[in-house]
Residue frames relative to the residue before (quaternion, step in Angstrom):
aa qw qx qy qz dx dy dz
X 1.0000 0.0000 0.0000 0.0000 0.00 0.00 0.00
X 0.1830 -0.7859 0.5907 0.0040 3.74 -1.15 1.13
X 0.4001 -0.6975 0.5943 0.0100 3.17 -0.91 1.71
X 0.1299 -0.8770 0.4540 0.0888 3.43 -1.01 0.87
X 0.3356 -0.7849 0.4125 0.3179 3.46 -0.04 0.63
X 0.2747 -0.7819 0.5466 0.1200 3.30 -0.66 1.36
X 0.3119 0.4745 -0.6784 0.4662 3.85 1.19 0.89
X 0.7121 0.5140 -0.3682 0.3052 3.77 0.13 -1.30
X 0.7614 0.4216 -0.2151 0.4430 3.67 1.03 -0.40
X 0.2989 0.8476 -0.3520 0.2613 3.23 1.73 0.10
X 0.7199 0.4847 0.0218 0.4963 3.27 1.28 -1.87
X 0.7091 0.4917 -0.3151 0.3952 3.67 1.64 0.02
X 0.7879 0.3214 0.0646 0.5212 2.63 1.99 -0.71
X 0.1273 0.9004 -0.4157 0.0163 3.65 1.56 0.77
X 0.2782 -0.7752 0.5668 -0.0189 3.15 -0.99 1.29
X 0.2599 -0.7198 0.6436 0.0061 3.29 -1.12 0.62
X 0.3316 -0.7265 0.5709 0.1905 4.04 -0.76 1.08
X 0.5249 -0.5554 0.5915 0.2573 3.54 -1.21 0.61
X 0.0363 -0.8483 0.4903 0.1965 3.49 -0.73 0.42
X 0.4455 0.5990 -0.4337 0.5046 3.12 1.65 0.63
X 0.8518 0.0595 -0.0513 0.5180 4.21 1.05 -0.92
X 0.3757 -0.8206 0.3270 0.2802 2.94 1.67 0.35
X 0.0898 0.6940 -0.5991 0.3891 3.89 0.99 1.33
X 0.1800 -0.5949 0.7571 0.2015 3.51 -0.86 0.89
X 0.0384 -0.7284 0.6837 -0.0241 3.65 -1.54 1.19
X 0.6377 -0.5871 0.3503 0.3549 3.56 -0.88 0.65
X 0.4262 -0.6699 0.4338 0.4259 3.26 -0.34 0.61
X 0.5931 0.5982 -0.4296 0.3253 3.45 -1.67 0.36
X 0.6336 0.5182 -0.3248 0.4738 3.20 1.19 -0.85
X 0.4292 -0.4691 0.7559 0.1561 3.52 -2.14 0.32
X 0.9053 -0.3107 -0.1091 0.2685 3.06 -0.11 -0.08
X 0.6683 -0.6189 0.2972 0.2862 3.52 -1.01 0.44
X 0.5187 -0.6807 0.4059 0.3206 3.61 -0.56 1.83
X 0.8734 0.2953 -0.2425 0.3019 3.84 0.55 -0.53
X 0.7889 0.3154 -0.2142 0.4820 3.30 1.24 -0.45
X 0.4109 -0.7181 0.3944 0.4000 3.47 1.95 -0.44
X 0.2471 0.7876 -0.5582 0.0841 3.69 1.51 0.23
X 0.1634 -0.7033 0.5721 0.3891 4.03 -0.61 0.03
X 0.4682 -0.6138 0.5857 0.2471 3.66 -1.00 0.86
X 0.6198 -0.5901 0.4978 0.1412 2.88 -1.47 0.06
X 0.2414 -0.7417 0.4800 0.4015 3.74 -0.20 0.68
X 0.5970 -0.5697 0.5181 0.2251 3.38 -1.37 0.60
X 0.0991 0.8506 -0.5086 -0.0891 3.76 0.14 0.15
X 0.5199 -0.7316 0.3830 0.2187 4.16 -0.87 1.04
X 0.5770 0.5426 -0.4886 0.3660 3.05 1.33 -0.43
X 0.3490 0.7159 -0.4627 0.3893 4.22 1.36 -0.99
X 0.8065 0.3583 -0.3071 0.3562 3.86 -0.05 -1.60
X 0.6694 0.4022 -0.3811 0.4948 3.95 1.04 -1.07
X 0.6827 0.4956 -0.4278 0.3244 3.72 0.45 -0.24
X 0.6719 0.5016 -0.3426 0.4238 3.51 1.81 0.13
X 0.6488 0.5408 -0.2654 0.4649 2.99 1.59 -0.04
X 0.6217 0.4824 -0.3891 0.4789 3.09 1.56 -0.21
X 0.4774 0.5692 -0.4723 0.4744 4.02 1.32 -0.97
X 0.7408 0.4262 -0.3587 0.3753 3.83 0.38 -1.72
X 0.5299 0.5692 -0.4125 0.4744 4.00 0.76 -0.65
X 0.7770 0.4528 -0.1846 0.3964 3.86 0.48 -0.94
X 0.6008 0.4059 -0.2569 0.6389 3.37 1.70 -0.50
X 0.8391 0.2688 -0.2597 0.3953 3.38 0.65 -0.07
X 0.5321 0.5456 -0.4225 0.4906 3.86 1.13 0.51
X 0.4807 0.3546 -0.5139 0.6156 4.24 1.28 -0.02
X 0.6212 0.5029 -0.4753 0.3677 4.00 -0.21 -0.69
X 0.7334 0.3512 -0.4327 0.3892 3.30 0.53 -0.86
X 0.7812 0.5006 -0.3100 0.2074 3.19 1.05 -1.25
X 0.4121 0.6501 -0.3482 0.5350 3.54 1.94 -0.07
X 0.7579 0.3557 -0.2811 0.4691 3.99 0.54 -0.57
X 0.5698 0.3678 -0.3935 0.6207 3.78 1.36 -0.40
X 0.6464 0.3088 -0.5107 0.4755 4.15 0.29 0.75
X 0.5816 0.5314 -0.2719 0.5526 3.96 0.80 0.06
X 0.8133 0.1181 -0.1813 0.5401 3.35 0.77 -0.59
């Protein structure tokens, strides 16, 4: 008998937790098989606006440690 590591299956199958019944469900779905929660649509602009806030929080740090060092 062969045990599978369920780290190795992590990345084939991303899941996402209900935060109404807490059912992990594959990501992608709308809505949840047991309680019918309706997710939320993911929207792209959310990821560039963290990369731009994290870029801005991190270009004074550098420029404060290249005057110190």
């Amino acid at each position: 008998m062969r045990l599978v590591d369920i780290s190795d299956k992590a990345d084939e199958f991303p899941e996402q937790e209900c935060p109404s019944c807490g059912l992990h469900v594959e990501a992608g779905h709308e809505t949840c098989p047991w309680c019918h929660y309706e997710f939320p649509p993911q929207k792209p602009a959310v990821r560039w606006m963290a990369w731009l806030f994290a870029c801005l929080l991190i270009l004074p740090l550098m420029w404060i440690l290249d005057r110190i060092f």
